[in-house]
C-alpha positions as CSV (number, residue, x, y, z in Angstrom):
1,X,-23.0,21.4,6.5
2,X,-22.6,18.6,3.3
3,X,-24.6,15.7,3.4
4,X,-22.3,12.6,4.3
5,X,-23.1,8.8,2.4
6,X,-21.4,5.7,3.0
7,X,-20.7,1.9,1.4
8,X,-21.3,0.3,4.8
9,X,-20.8,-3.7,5.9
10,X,-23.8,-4.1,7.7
11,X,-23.2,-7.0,9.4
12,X,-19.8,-10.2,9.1
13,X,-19.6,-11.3,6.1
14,X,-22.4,-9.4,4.4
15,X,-23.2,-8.7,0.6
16,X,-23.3,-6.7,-0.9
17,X,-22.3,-3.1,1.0
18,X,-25.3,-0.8,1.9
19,X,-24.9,2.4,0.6
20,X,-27.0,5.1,3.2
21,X,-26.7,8.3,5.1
22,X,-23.4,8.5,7.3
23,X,-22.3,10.8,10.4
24,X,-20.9,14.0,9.2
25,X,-17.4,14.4,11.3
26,X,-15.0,17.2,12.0
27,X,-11.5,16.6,11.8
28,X,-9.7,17.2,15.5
29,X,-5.9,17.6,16.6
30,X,-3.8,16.6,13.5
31,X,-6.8,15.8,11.6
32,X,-8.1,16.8,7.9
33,X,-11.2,16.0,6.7
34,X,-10.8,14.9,3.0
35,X,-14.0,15.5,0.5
36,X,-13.3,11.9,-1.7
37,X,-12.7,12.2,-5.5
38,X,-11.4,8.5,-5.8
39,X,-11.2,5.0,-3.7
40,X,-9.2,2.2,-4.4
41,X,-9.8,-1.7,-3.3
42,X,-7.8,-3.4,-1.8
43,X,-7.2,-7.6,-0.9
44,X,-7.7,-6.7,2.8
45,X,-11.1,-5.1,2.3
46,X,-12.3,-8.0,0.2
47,X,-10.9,-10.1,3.2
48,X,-12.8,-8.4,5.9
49,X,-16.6,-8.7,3.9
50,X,-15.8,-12.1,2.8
51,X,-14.3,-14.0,5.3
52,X,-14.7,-11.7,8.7
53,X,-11.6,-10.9,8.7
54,X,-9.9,-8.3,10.9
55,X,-11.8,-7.1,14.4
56,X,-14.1,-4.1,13.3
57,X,-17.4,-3.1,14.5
58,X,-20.6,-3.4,12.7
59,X,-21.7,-1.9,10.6
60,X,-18.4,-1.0,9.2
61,X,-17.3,1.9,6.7
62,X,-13.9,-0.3,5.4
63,X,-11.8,1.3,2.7
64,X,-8.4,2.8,3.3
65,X,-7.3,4.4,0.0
66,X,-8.6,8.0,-0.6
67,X,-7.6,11.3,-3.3
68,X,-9.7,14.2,-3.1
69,X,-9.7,17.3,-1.7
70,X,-8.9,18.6,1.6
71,X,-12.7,20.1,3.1
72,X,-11.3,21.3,6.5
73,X,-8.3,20.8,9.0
74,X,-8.1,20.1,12.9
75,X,-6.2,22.3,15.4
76,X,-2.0,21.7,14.9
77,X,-2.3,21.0,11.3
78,X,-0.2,23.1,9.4
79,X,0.7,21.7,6.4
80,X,-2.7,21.4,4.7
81,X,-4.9,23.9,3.7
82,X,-9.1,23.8,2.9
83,X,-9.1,23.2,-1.2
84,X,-5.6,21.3,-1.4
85,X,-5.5,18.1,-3.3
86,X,-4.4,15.4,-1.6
87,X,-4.0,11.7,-1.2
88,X,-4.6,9.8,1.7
89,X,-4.4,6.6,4.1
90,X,-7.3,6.0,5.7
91,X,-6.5,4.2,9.3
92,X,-10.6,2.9,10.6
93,X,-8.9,-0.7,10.7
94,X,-6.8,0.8,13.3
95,X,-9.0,3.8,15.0
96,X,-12.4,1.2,14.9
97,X,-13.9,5.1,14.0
98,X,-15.9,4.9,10.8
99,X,-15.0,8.1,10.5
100,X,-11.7,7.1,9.1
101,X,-12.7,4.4,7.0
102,X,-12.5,5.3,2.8
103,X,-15.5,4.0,1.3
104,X,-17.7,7.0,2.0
105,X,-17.8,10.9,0.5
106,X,-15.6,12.6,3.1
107,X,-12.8,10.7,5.1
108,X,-11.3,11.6,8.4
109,X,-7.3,11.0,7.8
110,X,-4.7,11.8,10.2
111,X,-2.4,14.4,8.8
112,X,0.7,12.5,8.9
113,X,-0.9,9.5,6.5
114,X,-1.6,12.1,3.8
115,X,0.4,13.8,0.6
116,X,0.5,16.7,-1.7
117,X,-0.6,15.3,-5.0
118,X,0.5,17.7,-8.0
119,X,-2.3,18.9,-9.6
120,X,-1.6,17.1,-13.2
121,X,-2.3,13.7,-11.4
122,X,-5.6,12.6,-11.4
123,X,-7.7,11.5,-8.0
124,X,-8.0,7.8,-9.7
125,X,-4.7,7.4,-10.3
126,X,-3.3,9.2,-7.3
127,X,-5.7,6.6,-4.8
128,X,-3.6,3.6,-5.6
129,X,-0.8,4.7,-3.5
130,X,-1.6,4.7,0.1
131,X,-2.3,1.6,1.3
132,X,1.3,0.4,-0.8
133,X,3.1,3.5,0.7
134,X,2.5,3.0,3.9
135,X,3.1,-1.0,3.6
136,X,6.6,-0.8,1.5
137,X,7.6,1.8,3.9
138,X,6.6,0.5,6.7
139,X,8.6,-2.7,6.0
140,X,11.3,-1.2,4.8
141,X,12.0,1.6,7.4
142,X,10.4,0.7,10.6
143,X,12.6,0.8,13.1
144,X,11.0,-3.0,14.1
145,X,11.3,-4.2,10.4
146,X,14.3,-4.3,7.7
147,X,15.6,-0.8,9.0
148,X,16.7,0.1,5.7
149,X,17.9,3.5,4.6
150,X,14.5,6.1,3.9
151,X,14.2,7.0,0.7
152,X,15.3,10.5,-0.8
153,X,15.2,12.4,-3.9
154,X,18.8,11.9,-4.6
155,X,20.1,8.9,-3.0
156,X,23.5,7.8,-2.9
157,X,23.7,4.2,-4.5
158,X,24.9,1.3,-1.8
159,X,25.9,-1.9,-3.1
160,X,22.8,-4.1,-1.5
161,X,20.0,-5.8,-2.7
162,X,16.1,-5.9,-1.4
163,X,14.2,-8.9,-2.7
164,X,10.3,-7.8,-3.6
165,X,8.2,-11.1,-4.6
166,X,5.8,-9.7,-6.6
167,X,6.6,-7.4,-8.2
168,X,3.8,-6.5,-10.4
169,X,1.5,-5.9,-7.1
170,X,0.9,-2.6,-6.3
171,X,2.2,-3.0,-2.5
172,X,5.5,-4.8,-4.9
173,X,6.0,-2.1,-7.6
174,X,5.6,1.0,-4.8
175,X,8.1,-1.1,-2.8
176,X,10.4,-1.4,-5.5
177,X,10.4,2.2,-6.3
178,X,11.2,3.1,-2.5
179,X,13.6,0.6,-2.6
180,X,15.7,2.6,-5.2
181,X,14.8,6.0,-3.9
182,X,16.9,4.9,-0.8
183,X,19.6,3.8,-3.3
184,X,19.3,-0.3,-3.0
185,X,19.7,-2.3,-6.1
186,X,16.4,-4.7,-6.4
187,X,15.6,-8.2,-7.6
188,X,11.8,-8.7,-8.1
189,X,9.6,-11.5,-9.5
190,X,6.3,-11.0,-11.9
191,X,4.7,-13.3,-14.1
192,X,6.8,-12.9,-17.9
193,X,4.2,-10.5,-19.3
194,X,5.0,-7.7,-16.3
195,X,8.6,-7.9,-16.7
196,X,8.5,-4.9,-18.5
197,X,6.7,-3.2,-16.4
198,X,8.3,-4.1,-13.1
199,X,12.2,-3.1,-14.7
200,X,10.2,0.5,-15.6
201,X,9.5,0.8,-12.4
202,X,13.3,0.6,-11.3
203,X,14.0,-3.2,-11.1
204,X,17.5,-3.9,-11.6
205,X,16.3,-7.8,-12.3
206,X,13.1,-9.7,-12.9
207,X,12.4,-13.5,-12.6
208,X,9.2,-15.4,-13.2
209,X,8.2,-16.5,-9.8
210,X,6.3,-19.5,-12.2
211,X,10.0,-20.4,-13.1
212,X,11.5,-23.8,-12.1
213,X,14.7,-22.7,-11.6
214,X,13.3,-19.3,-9.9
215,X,15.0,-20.4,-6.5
216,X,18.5,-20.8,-8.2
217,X,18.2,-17.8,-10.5
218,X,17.8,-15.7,-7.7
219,X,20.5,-17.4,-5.4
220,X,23.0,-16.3,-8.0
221,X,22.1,-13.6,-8.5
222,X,22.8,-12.9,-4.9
223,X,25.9,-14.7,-4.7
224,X,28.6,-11.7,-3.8
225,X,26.0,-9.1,-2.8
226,X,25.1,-8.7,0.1
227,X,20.7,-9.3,0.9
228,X,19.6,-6.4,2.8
229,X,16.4,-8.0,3.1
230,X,13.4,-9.4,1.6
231,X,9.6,-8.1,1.2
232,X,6.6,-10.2,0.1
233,X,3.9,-8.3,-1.1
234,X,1.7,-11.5,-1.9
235,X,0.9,-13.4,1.2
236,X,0.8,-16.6,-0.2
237,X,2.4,-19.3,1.5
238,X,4.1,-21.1,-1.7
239,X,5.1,-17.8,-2.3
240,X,7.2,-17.1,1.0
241,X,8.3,-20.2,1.4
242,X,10.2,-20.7,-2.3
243,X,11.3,-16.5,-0.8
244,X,12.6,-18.1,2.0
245,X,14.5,-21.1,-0.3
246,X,15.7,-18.7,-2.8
247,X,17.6,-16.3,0.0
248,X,18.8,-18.8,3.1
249,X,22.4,-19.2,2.1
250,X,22.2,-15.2,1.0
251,X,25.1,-13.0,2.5
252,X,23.3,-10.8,4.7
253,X,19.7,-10.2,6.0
254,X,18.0,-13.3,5.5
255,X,14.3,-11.6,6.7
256,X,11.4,-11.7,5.0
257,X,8.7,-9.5,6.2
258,X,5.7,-10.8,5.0
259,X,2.0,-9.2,3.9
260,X,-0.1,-12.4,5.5
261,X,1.5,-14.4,8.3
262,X,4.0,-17.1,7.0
263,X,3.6,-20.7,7.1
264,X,5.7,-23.0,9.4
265,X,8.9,-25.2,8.5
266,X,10.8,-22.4,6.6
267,X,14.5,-22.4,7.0
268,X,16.0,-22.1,10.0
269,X,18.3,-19.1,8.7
270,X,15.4,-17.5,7.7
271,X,13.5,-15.1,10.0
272,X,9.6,-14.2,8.5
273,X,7.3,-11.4,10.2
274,X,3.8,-10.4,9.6
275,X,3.1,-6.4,9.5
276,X,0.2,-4.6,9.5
277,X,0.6,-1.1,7.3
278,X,-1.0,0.5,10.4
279,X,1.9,0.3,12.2
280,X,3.5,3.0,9.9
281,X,1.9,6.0,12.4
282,X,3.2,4.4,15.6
283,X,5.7,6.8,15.3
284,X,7.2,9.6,13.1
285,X,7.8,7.1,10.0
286,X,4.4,8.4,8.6
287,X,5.0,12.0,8.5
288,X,8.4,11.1,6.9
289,X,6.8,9.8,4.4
290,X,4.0,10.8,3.6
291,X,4.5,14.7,4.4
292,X,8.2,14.7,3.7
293,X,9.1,12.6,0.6
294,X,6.2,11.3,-1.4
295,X,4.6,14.5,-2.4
296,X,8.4,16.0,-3.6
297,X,8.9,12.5,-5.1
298,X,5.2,13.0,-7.0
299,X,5.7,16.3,-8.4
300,X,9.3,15.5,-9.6
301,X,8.0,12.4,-10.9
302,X,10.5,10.2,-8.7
303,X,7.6,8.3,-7.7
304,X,4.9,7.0,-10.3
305,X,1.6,6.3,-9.2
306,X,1.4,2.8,-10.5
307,X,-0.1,0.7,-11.0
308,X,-2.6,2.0,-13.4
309,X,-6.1,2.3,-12.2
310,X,-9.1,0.3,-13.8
311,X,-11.8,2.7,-12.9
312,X,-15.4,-0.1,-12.5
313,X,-17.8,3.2,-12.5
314,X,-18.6,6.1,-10.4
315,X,-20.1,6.5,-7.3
316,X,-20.7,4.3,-3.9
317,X,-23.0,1.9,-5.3
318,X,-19.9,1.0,-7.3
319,X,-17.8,0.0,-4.4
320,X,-19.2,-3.2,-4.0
321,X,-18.7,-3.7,-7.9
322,X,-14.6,-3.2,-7.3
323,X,-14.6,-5.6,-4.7
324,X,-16.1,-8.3,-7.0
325,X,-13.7,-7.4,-9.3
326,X,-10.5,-7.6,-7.1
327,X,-11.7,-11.4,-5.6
328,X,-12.1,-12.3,-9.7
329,X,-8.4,-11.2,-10.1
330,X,-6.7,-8.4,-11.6
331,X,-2.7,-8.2,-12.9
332,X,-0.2,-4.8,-12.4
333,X,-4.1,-2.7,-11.9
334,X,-5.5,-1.2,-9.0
335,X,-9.5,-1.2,-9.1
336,X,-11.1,2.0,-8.4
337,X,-14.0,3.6,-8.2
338,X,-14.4,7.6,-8.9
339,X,-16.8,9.6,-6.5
340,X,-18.2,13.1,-7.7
């Protein structure tokens, strides 16, 4: 049996991580047990070490962005295979089970949270994606959320518009993709020097949230369309509530689902709701995702894994290194941090 190590939390708001011998776990019913090439940080994990956020029990194996490759599955698993490469979203936020937390050498991850990754993608690039699948997707196609159309490899165009603030994010430019892959046309914001970036991604049009006239830009732009809805991948409250400004005469869907919950006195004909990307695996949204159309969407390269990964080093001891680097601030990169 491998030897298991993991980048632990030892106690609220502890740092840095402790890296140290951790349970070896088998995976059970609809279970795989992922060997880590790759983790990503994310916003959320520098939220829990620094400010206690989220209830998890100490000490805590955080993390929920893994590639690498699958080491065994549980009983009902099908669909993956010891030795297959794979990507996956790892759940411990939800579970409490360090087990399932990312920032450690093997990874319990439910089997309906993780993706065929084609075998020309690297493990660093391929980790950015599934903390920003299952987000976008979640707020997108949940049937509690903006209940738009799921995405598909050939989707037939419809004549609405999705609003992603922030664009250049890498929750923003995976939700913009899944926007068009479920045939929406998409208005995003990004500082000027992402524009680029963001319309390569599929954007149909791109403000500069720093804009003055940002609110009024995009009002036009929606006048005649009708809004199918509205995601904010940033969290900030100046950020929702110019969102919420920019869309409350919009023809249409005037919701914002939100990252981080919104702050008070919006409009009145604007509705704004807090997720969690756990709630993608309440039901069979995950699978239809993960399993079903991101790894086609890889290997046809209808989905890029963006954005690009700024690998910090290798190994655990480099985990707490990414998280630094994240809370300093990063623009259209995902930190990551390779494991052998």
């Amino acid at each position: 049996m491998p030897s298991n190590n993991a980048a632990y939390i030892a106690e609220p708001k502890k740092i840095p991580l402790e890296v140290k011998s951790a349970p070896w776990t088998e995976p059970k019913d609809n279970q795989i047990l992922v060997r880590n090439r790759a983790v990503a940080i994310n916003p959320v994990d520098i939220a829990i070490q620094q400010f206690a956020a989220f209830e998890v029990e100490y000490p805590a194996i955080i993390g929920t962005d893994v590639a690498g490759v699958v080491e065994s599955v549980g009983s009902g698993v099908s669909h993956f295979k010891p030795g297959d490469r794979v990507l996956g979203y790892a759940t411990s936020l939800g579970t409490k089970d360090n087990a399932e937390g990312a920032f450690q050498n093997y990874t319990i991850i439910r089997s309906d949270c993780a993706s065929h990754i084609p075998d020309d993608l690297p493990y660093e690039q391929a980790t950015v994606l599934p903390l920003a699948v299952a987000t976008a997707s979640y707020a997108f196609f949940g049937d509690d959320t903006l209940q738009l159309r799921l995405p598909s490899l050939n989707p037939e165009k419809i004549d609405e518009v999705v609003l992603v603030w922030g664009g250049s994010s890498s929750v923003g430019g995976t939700a913009i993709q899944l926007a068009k892959a479920a045939g929406y046309q998409v208005i995003t914001t990004a500082s000027a020097k992402n524009h680029e970036y963001v319309k390569r991604l599929g954007a149909d049009h791109t403000l500069d949230y720093k804009s003055s006239s940002v609110v009024d830009d995009i009002a036009k732009l929606l006048q005649g369309k009708k809004l199918a809805g509205v995601l904010d991948a940033i969290g900030a409250p100046d950020a929702i509530s110019t969102a919420a400004r920019a869309v409350e005469h919009a023809d249409g869907k005037r919701h914002i689902v939100c990252v981080r919950a919104p702050p008070e006195n919006l409009p009145e004909s604007v509705k704004a709701q807090p997720i969690l990307s756990l709630s993608i695996y309440k039901n069979s949204l995950a699978s239809q995702i993960f399993n079903g159309f991101v790894p086609k969407a890889l290997a046809q390269g209808k989905l890029k894994a963006e954005p690009k990964a700024e690998i910090v080093g290798e190994g655990l001891e480099k985990v707490q290194a990414g998280l630094d680097k994240l809370r300093d601030g990063v623009s259209a990169t995902k930190v990551v941090v390779r494991l052998k």
